[in-house]
C-alpha positions as CSV (number, residue, x, y, z in Angstrom):
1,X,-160.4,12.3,-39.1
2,X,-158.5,10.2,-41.7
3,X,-155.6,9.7,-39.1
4,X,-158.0,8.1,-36.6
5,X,-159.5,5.9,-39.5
6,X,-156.2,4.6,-40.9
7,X,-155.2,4.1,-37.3
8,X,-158.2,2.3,-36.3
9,X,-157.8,-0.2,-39.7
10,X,-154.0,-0.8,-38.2
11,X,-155.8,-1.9,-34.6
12,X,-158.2,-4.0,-36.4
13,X,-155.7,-5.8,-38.4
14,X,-154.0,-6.7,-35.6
15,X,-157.1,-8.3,-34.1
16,X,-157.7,-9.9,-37.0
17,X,-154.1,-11.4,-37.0
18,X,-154.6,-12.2,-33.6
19,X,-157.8,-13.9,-34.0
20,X,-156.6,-15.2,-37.3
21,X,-153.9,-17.4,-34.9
22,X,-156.6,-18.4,-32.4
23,X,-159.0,-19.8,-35.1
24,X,-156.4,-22.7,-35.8
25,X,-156.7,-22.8,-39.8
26,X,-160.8,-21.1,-39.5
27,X,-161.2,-24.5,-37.6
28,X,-163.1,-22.7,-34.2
29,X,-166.4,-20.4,-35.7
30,X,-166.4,-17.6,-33.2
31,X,-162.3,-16.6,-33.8
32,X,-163.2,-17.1,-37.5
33,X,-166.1,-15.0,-37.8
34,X,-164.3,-12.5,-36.0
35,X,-161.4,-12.4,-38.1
36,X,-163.6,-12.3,-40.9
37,X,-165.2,-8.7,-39.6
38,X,-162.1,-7.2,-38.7
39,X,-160.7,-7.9,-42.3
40,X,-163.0,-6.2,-43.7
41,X,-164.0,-3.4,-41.2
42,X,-159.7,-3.0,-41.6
43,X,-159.8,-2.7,-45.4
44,X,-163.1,-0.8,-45.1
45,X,-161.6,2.1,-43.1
46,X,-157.6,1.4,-44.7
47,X,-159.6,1.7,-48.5
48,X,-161.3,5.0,-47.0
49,X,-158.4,6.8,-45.6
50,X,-156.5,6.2,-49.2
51,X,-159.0,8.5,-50.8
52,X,-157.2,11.1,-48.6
53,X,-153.6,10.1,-47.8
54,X,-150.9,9.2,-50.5
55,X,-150.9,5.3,-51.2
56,X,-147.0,4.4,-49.4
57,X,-148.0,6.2,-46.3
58,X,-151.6,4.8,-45.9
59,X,-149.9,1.5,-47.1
60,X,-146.6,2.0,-44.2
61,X,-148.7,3.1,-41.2
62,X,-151.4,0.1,-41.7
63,X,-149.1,-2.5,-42.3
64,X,-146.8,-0.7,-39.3
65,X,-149.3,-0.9,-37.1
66,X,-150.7,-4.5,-37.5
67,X,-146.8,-5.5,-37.4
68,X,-146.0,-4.1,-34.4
69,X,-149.4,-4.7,-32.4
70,X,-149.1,-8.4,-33.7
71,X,-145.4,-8.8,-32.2
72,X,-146.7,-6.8,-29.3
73,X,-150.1,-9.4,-28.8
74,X,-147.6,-11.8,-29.5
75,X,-145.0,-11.6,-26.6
76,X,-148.2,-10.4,-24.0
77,X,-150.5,-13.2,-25.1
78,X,-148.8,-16.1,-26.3
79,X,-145.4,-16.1,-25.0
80,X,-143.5,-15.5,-27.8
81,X,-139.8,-14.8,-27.4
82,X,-138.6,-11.0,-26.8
83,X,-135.4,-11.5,-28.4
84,X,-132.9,-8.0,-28.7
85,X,-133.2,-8.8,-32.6
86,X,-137.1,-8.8,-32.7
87,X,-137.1,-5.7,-30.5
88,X,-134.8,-3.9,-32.6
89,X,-137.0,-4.6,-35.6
90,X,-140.0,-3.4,-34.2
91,X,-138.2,-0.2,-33.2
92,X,-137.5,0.2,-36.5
93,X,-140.7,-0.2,-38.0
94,X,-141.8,2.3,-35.4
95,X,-139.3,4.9,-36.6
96,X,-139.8,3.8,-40.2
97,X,-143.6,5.3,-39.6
98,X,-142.5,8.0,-37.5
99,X,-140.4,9.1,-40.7
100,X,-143.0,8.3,-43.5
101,X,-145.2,10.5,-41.6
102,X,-142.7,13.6,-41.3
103,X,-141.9,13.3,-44.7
């Protein structure tokens, strides 16, 4: 169960980043007010699943997951570029929580 929370804090930072981008600066109310409840429904469920999981791997698979999903939004949503370099680094993040999971 803490799994699905943590993982479910990384999916709503990543709406909240997203949403964060659309608001322009908090300067459009409904992609503000939205970002505002996915950052705390995020730290809600990231703060819960710390009482369970050691503080680096929590920390790593959040921030892994907002990353990643953001870059992913990113090149889907907004045309950002797909350069080898960017893919490369969000392969590596991947493996990076792949490996603080293992271990």
């Amino acid at each position: 169960m803490v799994w699905i929370q943590l993982v479910a804090a990384g999916l709503l930072e990543v709406v909240w980043a997203y949403t964060l981008k659309q608001s322009q600066g908090f300067s459009r109310l409904g992609y503000s007010a939205v970002t505002v409840l996915a950052m705390i429904g995020s730290f809600w469920l990231l703060a819960r699943s710390m009482q369970v999981l050691p503080l680096g791997t929590a920390y790593v698979v959040w921030t892994g997951i907002g990353s990643v999903g953001a870059f992913v939004l990113g090149l889907a949503l907004l045309g950002e570029s797909a350069s080898l370099a960017r893919i490369a680094a969000a392969v590596m993040i991947i493996g990076g929580i792949v490996l603080m999971k293992v271990g």
